[in-house]
C-alpha positions in Angstrom: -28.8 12.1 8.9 -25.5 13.9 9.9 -22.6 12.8 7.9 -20.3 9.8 8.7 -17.3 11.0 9.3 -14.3 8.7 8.2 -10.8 7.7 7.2 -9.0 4.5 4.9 -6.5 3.3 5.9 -4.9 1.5 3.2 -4.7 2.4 -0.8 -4.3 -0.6 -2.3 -6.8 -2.2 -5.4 -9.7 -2.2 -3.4 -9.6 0.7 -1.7 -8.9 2.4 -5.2 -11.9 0.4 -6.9 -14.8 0.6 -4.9 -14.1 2.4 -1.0 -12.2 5.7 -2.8 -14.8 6.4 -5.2 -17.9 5.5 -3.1 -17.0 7.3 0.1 -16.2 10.0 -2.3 -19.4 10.0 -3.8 -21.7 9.0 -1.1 -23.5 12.3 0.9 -23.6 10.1 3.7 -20.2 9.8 4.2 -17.4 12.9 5.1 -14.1 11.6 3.9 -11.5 12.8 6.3 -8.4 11.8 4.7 -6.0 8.1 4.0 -3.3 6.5 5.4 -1.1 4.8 3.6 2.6 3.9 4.6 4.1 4.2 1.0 4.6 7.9 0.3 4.8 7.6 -3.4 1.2 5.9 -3.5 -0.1 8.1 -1.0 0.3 11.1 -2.6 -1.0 9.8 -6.3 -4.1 8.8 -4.4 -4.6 11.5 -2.4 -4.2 13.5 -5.7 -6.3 11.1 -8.0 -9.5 11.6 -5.0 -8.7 15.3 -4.2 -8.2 14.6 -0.8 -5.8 16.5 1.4 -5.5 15.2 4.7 -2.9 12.8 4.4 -1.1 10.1 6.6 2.1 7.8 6.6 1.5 6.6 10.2 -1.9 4.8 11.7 -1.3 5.5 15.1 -1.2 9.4 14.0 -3.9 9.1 12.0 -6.2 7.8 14.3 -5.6 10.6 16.6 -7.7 12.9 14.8 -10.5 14.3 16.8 -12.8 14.3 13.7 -12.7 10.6 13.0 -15.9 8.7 14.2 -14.7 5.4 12.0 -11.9 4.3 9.5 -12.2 1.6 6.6 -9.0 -1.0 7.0 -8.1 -2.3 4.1 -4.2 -3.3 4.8 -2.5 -6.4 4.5 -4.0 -9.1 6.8 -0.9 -8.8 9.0 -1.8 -5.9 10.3 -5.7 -5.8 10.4 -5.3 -6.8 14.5 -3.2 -3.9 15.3 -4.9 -1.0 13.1 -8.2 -2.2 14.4 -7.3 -3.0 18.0 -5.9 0.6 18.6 -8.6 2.4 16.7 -11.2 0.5 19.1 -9.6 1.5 21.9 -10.1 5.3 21.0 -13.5 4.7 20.7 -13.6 4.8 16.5 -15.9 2.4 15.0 -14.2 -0.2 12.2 -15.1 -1.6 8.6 -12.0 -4.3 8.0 -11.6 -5.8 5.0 -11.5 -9.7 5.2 -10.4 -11.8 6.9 -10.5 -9.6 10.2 -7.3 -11.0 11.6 -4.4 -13.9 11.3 -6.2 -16.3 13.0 -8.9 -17.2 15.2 -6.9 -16.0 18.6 -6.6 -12.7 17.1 -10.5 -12.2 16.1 -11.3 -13.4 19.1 -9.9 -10.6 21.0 -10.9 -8.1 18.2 -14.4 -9.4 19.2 -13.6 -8.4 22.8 -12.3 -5.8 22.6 -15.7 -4.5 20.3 -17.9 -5.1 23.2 -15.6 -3.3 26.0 -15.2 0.1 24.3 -18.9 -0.4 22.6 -17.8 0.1 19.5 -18.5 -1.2 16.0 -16.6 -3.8 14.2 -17.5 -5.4 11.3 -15.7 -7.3 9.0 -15.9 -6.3 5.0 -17.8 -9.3 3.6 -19.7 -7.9 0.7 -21.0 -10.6 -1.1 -23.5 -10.6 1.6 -24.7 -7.3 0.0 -25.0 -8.6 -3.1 -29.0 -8.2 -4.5 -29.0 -11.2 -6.1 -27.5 -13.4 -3.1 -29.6 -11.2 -0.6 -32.7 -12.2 -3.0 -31.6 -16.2 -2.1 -31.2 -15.8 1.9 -35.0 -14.1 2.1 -36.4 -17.7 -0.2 -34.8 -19.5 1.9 -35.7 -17.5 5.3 -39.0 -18.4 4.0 -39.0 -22.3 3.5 -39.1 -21.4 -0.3 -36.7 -24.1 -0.7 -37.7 -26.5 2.1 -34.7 -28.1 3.5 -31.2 -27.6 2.2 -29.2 -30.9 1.9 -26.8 -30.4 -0.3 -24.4 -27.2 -1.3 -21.8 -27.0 -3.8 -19.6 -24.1 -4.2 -16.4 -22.9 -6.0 -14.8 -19.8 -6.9 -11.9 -19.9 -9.4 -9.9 -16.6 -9.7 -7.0 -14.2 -9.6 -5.4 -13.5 -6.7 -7.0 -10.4 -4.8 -3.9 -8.7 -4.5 -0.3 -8.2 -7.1 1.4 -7.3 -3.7 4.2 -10.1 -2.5 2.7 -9.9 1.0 -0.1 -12.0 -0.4 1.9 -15.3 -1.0 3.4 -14.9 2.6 1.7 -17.1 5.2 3.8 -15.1 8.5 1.6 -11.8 6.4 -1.5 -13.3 5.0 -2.5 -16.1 7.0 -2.8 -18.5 4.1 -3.2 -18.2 0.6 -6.4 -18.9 -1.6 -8.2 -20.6 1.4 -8.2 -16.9 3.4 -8.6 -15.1 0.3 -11.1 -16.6 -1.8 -12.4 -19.9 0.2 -13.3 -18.0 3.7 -16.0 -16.3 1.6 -17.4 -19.3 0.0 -17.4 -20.5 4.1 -19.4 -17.1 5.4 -21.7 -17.1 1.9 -23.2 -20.5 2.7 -23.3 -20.6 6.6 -25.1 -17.2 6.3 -27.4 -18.6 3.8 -28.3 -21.8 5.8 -28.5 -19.3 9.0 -25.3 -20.5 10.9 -25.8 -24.2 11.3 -23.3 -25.8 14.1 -20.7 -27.7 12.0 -19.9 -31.2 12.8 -17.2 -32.5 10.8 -14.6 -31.3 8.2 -12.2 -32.0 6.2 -9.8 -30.1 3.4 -7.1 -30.4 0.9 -4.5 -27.9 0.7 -2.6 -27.8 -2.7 0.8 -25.7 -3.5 0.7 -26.5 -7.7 2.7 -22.8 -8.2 3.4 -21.3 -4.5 5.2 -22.9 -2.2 4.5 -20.5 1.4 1.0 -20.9 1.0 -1.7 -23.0 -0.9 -2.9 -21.8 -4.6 -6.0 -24.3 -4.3 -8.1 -26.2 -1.9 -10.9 -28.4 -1.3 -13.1 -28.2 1.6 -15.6 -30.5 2.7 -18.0 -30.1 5.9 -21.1 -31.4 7.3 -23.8 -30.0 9.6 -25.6 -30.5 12.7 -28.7 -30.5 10.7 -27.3 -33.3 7.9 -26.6 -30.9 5.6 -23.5 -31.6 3.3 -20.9 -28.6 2.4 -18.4 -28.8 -0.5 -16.0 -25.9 -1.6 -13.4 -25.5 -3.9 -11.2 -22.5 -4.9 -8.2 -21.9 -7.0 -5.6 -18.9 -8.2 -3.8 -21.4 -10.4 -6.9 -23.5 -12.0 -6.2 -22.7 -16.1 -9.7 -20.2 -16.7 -10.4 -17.5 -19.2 -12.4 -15.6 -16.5 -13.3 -16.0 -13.0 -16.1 -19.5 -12.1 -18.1 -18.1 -9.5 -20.8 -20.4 -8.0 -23.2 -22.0 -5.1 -25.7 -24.2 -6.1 -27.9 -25.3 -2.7 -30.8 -28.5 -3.3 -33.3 -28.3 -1.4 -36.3 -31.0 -0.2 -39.2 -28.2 -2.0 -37.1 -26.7 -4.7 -33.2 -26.2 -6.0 -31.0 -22.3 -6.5 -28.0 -21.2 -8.0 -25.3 -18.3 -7.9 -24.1 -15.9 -10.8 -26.5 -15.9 -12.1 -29.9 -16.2 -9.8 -31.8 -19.3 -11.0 -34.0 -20.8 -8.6 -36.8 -24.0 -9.3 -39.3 -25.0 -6.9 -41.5 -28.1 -7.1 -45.1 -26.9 -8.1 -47.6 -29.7 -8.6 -44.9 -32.1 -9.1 -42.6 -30.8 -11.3 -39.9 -27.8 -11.1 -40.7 -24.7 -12.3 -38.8 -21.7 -12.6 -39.5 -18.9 -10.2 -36.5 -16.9 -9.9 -37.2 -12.8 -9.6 -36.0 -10.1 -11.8 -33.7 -8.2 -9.8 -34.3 -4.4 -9.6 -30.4 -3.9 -10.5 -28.5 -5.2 -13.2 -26.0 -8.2 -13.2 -23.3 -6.5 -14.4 -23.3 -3.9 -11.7 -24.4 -6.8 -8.8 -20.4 -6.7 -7.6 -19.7 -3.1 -7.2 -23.4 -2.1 -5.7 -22.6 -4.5 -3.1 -20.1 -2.7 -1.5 -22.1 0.7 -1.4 -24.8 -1.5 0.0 -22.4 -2.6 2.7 -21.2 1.0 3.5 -24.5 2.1 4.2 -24.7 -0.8 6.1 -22.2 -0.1 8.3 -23.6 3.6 8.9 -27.0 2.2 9.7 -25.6 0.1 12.5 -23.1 3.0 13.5 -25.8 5.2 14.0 -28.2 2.6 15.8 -31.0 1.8 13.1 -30.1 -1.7 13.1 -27.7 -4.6 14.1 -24.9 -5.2 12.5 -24.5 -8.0 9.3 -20.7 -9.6 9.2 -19.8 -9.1 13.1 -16.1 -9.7 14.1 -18.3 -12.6 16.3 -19.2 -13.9 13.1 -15.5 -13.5 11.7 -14.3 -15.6 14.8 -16.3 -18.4 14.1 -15.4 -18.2 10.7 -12.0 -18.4 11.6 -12.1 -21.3 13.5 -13.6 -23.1 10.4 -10.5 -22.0 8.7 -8.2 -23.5 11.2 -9.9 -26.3 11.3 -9.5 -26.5 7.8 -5.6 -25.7 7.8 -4.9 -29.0 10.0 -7.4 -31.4 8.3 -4.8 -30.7 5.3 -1.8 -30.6 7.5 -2.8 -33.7 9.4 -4.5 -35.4 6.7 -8.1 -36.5 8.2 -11.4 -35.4 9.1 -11.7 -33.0 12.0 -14.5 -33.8 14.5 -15.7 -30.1 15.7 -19.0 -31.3 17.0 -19.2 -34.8 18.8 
């Protein structure tokens, strides 16, 4: 298979972590060069990677003739712009989450994908984890009959140091777009996109003021099944609770790490699989598993996972979310 030719735009932690050194790495990919509007960063990356084409401005960048896609991994603020005018010269997009500001903007993105025929896909790469991957075939199968119940959390660090982060007019929201919109794609994904009827949410500002630090999130199905959520920068942790526990009417599964019990003869047994790769490298795999990914469906082998379709129905969850809190009831999405 030729060689993906492509460009980052944006250097900050993630980009540094996991896109830099796989794309550098990868022999599927031909890493054209980085944009990045901060000179000083821009040049210890590009000489950190070896890289020497090298860009201060996106809308010169994506001029090249050699790019066939570009990696946007920018503040949220700008994911709508970067990805809107790379589109429209035909150049296929991986953006990091959450695809845009809010669910106006993703809804154009989505668009705008289908007029210029174009990829664009939104970076959710928990998705892509083995062990989360492993769950979603079980419970393709019925392994797990029917899910009633889910109960999910993630407890963490902020994903970026960068001020922009704790600004809502740049980031959307706080821990709700950050870490909670995850949670949201994790479990509908799992449960195969269920319509949701109801929700309602807490926001909670215990050390930001601009944007929430924690929330709460609670949503129910179409299909009856129950939905909670919680995530937190401020909650006082040693390391980062990561976790989605689904019960089932034929057995029960968890998250970080894989258990899963099904009823045999009565009783629950445990039948979860060993996983071909290790837990310790489950995170970072996940996003070489998503690169490829997004080559695969560049290059026609299959349809794409994490569509900016998907990101806009996300989205709408989120906003749903933001005025349950702001109003202070249930939202009604289904009647």
């Amino acid at each position: 298979m030729q060689k993906l030719r492509i460009g980052l735009i944006g250097t900050g932690s993630i980009a540094q972590t996991a896109h830099l050194p796989l794309l550098s790495s990868m022999q599927e990919f031909e890493l054209i060069g980085v944009c990045e509007k901060e000179k000083g960063t821009l040049r210890s990356v590009a000489q950190k990677f070896d890289l020497e084409i090298m860009s201060t401005d996106y809308i010169d960048f994506l001029k090249r003739d050699d790019l066939e896609a570009v990696i946007v991994a920018t503040p949220t603020d700008t994911h709508f712009a970067i990805a809107k005018e790379a589109m429209r010269r035909g150049i296929h997009v991986l953006v990091e989450k959450p695809l845009a500001l809010n669910h106006k903007e993703t809804a154009e993105l989505t668009r705008l994908s289908k007029k210029c025929e174009v990829v664009c896909m939104v970076g959710m790469n928990h998705r892509f984890r083995q062990d989360i991957t492993v769950l979603k075939t079980m419970i393709q199968h019925g392994e797990l009959g029917k899910i009633f119940i889910v109960e999910s959390g993630w407890m963490n660090y902020q994903s970026s140091t960068k001020n922009w982060i704790r600004k809502k007019d740049r980031a959307g929201g706080g821990v709700f777009l950050d870490l909670g919109i995850v949670m949201i794609d994790l479990i509908l994904w799992l449960l195969d996109f269920p319509e949701v009827r109801t929700l309602s949410a807490n926001m909670y500002h215990n050390t930001t003021k601009n944007v929430e630090d924690s929330a709460s999130c609670f949503f129910r199905t179409t299909e009856n099944t129950s939905v909670q959520l919680n995530v937190s920068w401020s909650a006082a942790i040693e390391k980062q609770l990561y976790h989605i526990n689904l019960y089932g009417t034929e057995g029960s599964a968890s998250i970080n790490p894989l258990v899963i019990q099904k009823y045999i003869a009565g009783s629950p047994v445990n039948v979860t699989p060993v996983l071909p790769e290790p837990t310790s490298s489950i995170f970072k795999r996940s996003y070489e598993h998503e690169l490829r990914h997004f080559l695969g469906t560049i290059r026609g082998i299959h349809a794409a996972i994490s569509t900016a379709a998907e990101a806009s129905h996300r989205m709408s969850l989120v906003d749903a979310a933001y005025k349950s809190s702001l109003k202070n009831r249930e939202i009604v999405l289904v009647s």
